[in-house]
mmCIF file as gemmi writes it, N, C-alpha and C atoms, coordinates in Angstrom:
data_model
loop_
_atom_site.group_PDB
_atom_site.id
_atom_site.type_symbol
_atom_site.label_atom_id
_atom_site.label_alt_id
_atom_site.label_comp_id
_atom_site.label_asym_id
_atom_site.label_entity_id
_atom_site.label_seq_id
_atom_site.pdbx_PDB_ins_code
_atom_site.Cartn_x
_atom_site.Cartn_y
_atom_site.Cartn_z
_atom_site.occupancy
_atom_site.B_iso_or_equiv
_atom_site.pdbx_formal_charge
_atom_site.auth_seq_id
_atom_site.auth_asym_id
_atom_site.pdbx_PDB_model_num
ATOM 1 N N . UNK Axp A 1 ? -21.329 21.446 20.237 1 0 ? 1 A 1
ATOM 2 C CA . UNK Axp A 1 ? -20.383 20.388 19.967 1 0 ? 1 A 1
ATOM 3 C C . UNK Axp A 1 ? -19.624 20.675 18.674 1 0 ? 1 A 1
ATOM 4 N N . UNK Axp A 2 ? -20.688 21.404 17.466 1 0 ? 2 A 1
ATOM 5 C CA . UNK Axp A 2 ? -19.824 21.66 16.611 1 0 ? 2 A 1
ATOM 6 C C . UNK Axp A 2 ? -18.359 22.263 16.271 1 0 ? 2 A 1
ATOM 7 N N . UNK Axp A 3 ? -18.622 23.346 17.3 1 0 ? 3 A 1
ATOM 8 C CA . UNK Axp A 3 ? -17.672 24.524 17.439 1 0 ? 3 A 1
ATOM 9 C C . UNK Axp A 3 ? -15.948 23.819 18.236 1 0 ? 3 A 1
ATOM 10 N N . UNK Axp A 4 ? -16.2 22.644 18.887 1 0 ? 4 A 1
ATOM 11 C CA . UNK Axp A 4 ? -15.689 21.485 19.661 1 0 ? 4 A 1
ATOM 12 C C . UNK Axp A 4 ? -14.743 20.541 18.535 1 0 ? 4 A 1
ATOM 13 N N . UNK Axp A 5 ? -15.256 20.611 18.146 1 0 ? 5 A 1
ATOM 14 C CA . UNK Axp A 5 ? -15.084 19.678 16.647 1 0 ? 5 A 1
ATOM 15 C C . UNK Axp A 5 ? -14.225 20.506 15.646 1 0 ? 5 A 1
ATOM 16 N N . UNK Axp A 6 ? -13.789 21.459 15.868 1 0 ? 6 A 1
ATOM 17 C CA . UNK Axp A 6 ? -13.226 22.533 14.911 1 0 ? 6 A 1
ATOM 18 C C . UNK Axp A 6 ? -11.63 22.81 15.36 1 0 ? 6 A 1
ATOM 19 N N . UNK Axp A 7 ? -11.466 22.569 16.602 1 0 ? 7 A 1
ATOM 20 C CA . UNK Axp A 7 ? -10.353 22.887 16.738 1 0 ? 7 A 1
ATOM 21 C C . UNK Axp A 7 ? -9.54 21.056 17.645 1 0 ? 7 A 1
ATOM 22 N N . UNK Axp A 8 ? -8.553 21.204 16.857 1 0 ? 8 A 1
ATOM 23 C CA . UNK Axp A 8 ? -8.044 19.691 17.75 1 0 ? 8 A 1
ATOM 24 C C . UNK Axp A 8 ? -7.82 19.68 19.333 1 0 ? 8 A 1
ATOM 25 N N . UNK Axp A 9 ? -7.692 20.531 20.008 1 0 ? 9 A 1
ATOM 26 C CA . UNK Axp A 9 ? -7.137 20.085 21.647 1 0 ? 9 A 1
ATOM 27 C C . UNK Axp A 9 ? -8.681 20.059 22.331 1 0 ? 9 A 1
ATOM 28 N N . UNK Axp A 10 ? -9.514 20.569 21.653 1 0 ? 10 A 1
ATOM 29 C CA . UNK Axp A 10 ? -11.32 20.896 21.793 1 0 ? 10 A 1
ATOM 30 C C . UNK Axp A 10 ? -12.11 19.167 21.356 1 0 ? 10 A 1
ATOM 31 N N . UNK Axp A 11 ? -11.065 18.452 20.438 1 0 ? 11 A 1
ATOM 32 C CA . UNK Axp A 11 ? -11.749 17.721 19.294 1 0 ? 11 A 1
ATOM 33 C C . UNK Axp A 11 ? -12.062 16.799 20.272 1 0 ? 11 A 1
ATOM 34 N N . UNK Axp A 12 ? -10.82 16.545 21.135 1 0 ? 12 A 1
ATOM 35 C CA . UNK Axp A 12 ? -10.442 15.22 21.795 1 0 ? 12 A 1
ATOM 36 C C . UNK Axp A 12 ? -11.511 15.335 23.225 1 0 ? 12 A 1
ATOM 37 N N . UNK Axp A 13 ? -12.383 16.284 23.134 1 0 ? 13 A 1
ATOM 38 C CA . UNK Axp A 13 ? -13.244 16.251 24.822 1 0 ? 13 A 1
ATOM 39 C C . UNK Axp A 13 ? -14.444 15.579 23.87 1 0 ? 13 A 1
ATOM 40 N N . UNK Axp A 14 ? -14.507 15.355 22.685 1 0 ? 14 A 1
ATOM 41 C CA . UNK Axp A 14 ? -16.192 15.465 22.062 1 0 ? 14 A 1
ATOM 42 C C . UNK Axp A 14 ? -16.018 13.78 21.126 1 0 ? 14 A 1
ATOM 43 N N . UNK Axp A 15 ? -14.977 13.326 21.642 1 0 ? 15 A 1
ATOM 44 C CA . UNK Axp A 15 ? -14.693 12.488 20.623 1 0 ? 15 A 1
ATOM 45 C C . UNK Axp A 15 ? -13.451 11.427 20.997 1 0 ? 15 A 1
ATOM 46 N N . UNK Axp A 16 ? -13.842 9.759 20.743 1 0 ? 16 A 1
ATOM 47 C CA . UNK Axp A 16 ? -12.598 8.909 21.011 1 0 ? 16 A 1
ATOM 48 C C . UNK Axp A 16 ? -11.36 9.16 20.243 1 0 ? 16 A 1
ATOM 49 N N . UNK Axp A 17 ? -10.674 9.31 20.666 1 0 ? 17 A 1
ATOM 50 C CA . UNK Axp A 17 ? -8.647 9.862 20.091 1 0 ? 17 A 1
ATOM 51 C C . UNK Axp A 17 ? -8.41 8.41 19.624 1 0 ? 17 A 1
ATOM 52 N N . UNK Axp A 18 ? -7.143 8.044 19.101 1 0 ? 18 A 1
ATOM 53 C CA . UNK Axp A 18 ? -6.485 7.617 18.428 1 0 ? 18 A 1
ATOM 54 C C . UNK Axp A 18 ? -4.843 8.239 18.749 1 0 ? 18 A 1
ATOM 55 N N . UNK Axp A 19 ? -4.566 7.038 18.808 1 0 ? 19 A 1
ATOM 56 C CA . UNK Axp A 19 ? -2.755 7.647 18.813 1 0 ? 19 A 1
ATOM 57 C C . UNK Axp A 19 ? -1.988 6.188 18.231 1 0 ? 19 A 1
ATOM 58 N N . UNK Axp A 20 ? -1.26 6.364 17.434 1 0 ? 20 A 1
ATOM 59 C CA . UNK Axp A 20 ? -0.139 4.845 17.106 1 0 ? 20 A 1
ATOM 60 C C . UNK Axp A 20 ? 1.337 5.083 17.608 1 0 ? 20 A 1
ATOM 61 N N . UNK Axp A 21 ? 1.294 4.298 19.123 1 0 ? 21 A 1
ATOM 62 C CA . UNK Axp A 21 ? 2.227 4.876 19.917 1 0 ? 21 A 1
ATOM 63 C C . UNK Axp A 21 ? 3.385 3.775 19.774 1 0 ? 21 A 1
ATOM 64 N N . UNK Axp A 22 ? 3.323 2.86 19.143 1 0 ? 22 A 1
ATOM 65 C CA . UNK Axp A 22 ? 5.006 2.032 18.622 1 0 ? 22 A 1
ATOM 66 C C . UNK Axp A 22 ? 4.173 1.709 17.375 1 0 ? 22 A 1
ATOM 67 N N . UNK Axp A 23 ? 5.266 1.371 16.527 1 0 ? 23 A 1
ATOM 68 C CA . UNK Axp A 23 ? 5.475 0.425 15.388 1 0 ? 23 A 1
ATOM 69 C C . UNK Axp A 23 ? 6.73 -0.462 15.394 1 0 ? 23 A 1
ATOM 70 N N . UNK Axp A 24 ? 6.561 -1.127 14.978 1 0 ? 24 A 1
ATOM 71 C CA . UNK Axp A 24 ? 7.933 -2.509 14.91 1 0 ? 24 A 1
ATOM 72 C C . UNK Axp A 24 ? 7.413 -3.616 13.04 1 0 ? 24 A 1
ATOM 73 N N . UNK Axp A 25 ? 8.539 -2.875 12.205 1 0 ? 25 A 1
ATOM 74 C CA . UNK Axp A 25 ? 8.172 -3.582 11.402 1 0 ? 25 A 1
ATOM 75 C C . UNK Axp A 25 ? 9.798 -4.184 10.638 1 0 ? 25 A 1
ATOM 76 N N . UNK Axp A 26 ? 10.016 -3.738 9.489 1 0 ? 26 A 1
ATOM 77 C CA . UNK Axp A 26 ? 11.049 -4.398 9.005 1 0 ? 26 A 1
ATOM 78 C C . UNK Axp A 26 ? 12.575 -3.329 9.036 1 0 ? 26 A 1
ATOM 79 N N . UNK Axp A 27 ? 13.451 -3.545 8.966 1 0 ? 27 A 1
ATOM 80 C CA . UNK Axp A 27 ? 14.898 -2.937 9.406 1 0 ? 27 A 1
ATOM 81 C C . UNK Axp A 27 ? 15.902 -2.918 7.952 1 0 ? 27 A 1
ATOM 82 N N . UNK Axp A 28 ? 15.303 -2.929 6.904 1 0 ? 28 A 1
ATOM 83 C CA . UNK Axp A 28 ? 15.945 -2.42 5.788 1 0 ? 28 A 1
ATOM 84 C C . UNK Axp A 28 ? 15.279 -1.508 5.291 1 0 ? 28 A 1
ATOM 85 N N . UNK Axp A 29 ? 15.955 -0.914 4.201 1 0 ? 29 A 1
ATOM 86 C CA . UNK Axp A 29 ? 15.399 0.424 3.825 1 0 ? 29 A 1
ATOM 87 C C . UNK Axp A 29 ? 14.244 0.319 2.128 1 0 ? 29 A 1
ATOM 88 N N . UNK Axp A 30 ? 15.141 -1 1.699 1 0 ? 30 A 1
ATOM 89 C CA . UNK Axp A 30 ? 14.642 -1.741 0.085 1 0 ? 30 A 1
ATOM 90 C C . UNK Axp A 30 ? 14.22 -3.01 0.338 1 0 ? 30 A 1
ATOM 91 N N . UNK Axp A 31 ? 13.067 -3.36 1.654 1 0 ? 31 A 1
ATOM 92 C CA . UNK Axp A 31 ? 12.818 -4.709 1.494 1 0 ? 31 A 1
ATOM 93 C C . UNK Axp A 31 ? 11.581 -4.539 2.374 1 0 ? 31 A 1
ATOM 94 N N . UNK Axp A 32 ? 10.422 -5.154 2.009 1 0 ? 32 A 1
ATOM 95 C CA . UNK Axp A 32 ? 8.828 -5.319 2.388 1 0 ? 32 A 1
ATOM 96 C C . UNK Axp A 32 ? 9.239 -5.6 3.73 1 0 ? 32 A 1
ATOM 97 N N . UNK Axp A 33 ? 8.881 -5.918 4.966 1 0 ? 33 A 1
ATOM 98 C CA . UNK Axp A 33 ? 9.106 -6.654 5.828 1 0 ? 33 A 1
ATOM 99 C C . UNK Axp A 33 ? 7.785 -7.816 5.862 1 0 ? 33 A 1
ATOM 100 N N . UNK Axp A 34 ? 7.908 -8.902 5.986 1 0 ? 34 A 1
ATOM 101 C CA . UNK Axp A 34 ? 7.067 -9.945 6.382 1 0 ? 34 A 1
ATOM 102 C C . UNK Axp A 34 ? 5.73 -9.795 7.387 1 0 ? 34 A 1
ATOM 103 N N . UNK Axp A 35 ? 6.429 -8.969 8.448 1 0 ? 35 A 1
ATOM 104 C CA . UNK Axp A 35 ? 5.368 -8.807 9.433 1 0 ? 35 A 1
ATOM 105 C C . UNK Axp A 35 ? 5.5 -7.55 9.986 1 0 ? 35 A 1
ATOM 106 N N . UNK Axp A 36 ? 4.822 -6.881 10.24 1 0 ? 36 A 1
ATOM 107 C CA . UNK Axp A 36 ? 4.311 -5.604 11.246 1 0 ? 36 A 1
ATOM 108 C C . UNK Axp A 36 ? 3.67 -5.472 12.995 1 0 ? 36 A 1
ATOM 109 N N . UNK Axp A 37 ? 3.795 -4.644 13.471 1 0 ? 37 A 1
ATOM 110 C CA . UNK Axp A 37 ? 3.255 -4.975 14.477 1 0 ? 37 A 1
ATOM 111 C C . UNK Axp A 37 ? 2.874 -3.53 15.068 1 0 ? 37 A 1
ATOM 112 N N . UNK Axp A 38 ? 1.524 -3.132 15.087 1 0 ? 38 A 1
ATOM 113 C CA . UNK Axp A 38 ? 1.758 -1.72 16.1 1 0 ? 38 A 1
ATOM 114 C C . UNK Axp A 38 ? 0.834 -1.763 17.612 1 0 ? 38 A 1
ATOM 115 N N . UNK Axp A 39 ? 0.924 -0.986 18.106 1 0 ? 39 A 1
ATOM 116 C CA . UNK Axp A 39 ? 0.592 -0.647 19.259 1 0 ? 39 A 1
ATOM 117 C C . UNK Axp A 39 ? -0.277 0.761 19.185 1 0 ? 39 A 1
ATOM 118 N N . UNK Axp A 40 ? -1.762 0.686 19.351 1 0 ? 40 A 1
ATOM 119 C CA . UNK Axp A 40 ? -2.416 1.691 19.183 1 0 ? 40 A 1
ATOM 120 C C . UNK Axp A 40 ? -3.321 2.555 20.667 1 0 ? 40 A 1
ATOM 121 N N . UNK Axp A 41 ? -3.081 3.434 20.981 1 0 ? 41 A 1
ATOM 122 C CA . UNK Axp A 41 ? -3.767 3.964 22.379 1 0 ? 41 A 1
ATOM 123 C C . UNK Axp A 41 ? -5.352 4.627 21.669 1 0 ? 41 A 1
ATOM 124 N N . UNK Axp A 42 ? -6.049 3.836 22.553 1 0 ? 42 A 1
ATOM 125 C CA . UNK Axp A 42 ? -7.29 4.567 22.198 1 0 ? 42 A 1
ATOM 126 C C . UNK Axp A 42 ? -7.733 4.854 23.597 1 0 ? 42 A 1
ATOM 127 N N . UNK Axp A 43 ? -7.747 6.516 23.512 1 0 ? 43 A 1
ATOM 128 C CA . UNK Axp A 43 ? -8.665 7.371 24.486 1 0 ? 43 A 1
ATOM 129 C C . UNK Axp A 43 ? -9.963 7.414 24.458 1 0 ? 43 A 1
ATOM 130 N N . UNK Axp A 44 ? -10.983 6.382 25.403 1 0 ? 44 A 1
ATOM 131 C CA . UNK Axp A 44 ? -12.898 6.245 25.256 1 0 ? 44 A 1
ATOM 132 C C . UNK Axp A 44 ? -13.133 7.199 25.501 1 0 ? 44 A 1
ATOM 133 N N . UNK Axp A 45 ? -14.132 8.011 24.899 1 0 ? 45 A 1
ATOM 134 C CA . UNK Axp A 45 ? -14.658 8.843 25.143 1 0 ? 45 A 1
ATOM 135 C C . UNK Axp A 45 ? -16.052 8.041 26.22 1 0 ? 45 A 1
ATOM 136 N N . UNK Axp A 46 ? -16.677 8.372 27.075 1 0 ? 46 A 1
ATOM 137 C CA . UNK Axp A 46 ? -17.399 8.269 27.975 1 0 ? 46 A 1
ATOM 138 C C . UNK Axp A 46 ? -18.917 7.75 26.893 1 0 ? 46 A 1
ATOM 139 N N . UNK Axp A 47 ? -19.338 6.407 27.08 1 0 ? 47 A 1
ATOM 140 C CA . UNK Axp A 47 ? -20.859 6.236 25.431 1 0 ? 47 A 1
ATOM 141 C C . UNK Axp A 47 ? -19.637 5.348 24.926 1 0 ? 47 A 1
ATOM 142 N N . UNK Axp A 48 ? -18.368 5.245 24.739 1 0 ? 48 A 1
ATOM 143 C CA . UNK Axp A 48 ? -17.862 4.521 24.394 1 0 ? 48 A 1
ATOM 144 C C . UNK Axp A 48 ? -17 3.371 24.799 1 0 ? 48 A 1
ATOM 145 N N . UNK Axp A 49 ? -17.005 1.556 24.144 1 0 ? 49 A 1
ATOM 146 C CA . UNK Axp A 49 ? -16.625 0.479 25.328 1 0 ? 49 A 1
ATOM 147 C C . UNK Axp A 49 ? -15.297 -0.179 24.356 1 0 ? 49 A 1
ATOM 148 N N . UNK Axp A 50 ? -14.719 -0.496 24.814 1 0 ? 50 A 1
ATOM 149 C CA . UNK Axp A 50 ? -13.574 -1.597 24.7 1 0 ? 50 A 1
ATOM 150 C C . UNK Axp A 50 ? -13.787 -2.451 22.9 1 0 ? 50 A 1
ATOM 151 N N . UNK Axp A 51 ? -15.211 -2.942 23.631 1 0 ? 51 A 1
ATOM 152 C CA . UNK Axp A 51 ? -15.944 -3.759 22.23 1 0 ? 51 A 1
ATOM 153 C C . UNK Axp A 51 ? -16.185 -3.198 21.411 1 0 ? 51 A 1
ATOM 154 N N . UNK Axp A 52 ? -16.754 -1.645 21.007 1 0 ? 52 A 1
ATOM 155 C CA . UNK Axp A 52 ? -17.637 -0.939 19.983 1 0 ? 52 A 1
ATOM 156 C C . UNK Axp A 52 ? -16.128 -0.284 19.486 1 0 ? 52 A 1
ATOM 157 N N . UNK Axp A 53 ? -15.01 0.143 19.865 1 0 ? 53 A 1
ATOM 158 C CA . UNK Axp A 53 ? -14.109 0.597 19.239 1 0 ? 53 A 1
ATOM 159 C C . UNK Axp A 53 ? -13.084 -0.658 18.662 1 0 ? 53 A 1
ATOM 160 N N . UNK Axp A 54 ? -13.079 -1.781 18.997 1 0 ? 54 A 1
ATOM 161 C CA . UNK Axp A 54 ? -12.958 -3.146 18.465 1 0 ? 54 A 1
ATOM 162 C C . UNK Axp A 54 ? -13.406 -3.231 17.258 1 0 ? 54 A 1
ATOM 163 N N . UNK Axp A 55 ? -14.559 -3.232 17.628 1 0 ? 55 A 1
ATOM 164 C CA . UNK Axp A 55 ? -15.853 -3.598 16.457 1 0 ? 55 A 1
ATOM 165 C C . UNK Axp A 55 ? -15.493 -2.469 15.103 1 0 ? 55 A 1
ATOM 166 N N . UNK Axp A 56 ? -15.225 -1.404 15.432 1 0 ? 56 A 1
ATOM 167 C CA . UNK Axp A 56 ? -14.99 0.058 14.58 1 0 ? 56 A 1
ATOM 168 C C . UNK Axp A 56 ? -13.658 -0.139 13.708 1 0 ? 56 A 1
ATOM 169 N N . UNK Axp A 57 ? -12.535 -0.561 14.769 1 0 ? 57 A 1
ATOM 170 C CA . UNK Axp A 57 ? -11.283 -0.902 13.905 1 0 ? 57 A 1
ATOM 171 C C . UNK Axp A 57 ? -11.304 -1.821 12.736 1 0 ? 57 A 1
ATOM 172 N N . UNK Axp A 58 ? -11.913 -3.357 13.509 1 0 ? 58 A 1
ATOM 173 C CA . UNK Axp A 58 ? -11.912 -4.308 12.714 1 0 ? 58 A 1
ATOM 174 C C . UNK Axp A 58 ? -12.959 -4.24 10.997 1 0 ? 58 A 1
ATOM 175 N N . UNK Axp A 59 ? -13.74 -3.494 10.997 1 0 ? 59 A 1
ATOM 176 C CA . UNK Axp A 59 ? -14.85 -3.246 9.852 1 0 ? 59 A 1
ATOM 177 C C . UNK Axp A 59 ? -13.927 -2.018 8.906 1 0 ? 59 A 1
ATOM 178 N N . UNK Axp A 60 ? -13.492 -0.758 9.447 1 0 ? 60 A 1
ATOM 179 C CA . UNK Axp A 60 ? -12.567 -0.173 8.932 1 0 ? 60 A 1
ATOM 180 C C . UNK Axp A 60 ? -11.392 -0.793 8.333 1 0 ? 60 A 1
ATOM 181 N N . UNK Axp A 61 ? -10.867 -1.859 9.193 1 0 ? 61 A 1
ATOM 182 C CA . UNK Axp A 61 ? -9.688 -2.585 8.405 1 0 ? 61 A 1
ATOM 183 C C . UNK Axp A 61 ? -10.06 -3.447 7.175 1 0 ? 61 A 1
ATOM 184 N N . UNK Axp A 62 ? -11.248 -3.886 8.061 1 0 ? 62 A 1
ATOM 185 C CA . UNK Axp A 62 ? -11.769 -5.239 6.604 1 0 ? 62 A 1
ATOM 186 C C . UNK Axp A 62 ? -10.733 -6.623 6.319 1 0 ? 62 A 1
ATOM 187 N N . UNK Axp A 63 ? -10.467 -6.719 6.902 1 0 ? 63 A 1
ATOM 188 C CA . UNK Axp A 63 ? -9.122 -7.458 6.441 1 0 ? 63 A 1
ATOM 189 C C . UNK Axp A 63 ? -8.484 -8.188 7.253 1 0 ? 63 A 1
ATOM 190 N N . UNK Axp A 64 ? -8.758 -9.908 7.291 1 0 ? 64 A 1
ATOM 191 C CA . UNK Axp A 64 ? -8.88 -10.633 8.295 1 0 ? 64 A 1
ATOM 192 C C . UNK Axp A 64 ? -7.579 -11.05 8.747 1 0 ? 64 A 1
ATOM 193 N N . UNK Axp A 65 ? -7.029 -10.964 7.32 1 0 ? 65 A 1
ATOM 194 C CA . UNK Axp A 65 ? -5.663 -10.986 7.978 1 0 ? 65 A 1
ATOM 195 C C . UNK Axp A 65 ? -4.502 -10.194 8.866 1 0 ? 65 A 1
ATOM 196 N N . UNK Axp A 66 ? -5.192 -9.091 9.492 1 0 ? 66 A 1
ATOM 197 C CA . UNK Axp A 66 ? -4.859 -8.443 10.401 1 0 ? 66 A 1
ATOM 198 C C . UNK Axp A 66 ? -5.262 -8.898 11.765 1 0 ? 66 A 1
ATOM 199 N N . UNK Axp A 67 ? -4.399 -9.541 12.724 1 0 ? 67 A 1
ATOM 200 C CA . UNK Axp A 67 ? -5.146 -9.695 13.593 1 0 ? 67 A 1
ATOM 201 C C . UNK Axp A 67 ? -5.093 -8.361 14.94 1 0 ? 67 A 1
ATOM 202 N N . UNK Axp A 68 ? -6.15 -8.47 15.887 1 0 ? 68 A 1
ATOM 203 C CA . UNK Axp A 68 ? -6.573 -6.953 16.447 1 0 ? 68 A 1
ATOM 204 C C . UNK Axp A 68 ? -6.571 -8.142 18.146 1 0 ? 68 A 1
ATOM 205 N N . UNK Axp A 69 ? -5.783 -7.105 19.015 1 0 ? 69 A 1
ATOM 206 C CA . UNK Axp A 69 ? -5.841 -7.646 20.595 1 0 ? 69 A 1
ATOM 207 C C . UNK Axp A 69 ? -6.146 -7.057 21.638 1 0 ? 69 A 1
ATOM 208 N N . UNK Axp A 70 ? -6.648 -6.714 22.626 1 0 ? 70 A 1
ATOM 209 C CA . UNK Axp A 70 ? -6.737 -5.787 23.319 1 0 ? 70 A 1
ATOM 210 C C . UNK Axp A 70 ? -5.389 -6.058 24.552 1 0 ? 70 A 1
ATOM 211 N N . UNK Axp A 71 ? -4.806 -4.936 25.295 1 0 ? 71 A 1
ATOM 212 C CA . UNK Axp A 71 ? -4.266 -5.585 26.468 1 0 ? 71 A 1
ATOM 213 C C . UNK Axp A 71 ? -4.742 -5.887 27.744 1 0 ? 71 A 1
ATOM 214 N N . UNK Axp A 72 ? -4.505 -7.352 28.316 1 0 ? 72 A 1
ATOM 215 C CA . UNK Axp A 72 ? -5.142 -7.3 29.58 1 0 ? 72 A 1
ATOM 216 C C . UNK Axp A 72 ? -5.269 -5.885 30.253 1 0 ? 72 A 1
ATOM 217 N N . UNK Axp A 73 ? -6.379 -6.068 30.999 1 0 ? 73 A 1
ATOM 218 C CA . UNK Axp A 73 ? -6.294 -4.573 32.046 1 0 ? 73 A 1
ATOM 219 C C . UNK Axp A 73 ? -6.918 -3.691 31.688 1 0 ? 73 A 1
ATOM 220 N N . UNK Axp A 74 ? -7.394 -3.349 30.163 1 0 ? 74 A 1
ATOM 221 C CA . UNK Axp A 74 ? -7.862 -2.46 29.745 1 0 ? 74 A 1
ATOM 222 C C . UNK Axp A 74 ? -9.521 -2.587 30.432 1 0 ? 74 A 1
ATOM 223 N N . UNK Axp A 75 ? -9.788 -1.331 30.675 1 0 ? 75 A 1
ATOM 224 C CA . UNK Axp A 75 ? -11.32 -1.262 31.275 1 0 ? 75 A 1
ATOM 225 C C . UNK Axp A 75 ? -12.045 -0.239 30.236 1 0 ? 75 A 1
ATOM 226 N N . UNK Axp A 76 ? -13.204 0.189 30.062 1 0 ? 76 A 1
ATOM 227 C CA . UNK Axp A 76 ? -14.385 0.907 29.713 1 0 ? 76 A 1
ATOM 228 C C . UNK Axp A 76 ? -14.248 1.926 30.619 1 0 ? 76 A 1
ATOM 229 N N . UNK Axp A 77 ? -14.623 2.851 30.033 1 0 ? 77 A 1
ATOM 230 C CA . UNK Axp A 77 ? -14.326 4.125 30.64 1 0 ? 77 A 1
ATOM 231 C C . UNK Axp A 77 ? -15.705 4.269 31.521 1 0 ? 77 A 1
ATOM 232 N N . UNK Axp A 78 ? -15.651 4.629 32.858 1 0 ? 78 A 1
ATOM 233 C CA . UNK Axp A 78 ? -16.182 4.831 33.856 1 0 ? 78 A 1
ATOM 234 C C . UNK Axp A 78 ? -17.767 5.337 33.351 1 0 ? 78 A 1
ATOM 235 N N . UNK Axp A 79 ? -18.833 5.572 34.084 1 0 ? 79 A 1
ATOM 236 C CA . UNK Axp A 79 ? -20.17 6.113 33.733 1 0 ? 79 A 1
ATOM 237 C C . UNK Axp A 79 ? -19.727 7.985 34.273 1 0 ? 79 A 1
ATOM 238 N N . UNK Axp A 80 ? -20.713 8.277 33.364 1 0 ? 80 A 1
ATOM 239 C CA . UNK Axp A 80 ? -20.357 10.433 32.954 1 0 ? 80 A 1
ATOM 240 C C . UNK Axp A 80 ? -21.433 10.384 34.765 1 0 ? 80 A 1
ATOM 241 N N . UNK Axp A 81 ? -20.79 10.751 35.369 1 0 ? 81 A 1
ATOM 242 C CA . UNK Axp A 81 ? -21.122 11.835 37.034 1 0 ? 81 A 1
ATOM 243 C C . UNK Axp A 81 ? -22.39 12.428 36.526 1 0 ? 81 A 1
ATOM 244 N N . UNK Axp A 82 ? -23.614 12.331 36.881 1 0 ? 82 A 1
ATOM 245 C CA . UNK Axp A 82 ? -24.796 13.331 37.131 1 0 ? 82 A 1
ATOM 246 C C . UNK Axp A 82 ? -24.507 14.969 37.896 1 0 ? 82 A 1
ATOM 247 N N . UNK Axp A 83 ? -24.931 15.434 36.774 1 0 ? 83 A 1
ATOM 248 C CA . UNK Axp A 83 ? -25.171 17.171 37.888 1 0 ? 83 A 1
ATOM 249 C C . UNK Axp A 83 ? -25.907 17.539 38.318 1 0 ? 83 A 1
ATOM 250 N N . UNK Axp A 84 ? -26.623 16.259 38.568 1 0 ? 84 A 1
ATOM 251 C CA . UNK Axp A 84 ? -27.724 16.746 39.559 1 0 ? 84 A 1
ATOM 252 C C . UNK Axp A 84 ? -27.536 16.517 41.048 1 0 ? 84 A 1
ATOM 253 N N . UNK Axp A 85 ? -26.478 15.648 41.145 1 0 ? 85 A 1
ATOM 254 C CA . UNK Axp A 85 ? -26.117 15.314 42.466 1 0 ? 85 A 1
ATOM 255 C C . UNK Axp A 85 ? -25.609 16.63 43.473 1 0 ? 85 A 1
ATOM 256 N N . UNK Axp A 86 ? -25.835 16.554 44.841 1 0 ? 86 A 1
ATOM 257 C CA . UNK Axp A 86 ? -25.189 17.453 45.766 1 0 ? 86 A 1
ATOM 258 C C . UNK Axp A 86 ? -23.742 17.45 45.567 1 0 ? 86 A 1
């Protein structure tokens, strides 16, 4: 797994991804914007659920005033296939 872990297109079979696929925040160039908003894709790695990468964001953020949503529809990534089967 280590050796997995070393290179990025390798990283993403051993490990949940991360991607921040929109942002929408403020439209001047010299002014804070009020509010933010992003849109984040998280790829489960298989051991990993909906809730525990929830749970991971929200403790990393710390910070309640962020609020965190999931989108309807989203499922848990399927159970890992046995090789022991025919």
């Amino acid at each position: 797994m280590r050796e997995f872990e070393k290179s990025g297109p390798t990283e993403a079979m051993v490990r949940t991804t991360t991607a921040l696929t929109i942002f929408n925040a403020g439209d001047k160039d010299n002014v804070l914007p009020g509010n933010a908003e992003a849109t984040v894709n998280f790829r489960l790695l298989p051991g990993d659920t909906e809730a525990s990468v929830t749970d991971h964001v929200r403790s990393t953020i710390a910070n309640e005033k962020i609020s965190i949503a999931t989108f309807p529809g989203n499922t848990d990534p399927p159970p890992v296939t046995g090789t022991a089967s025919p």
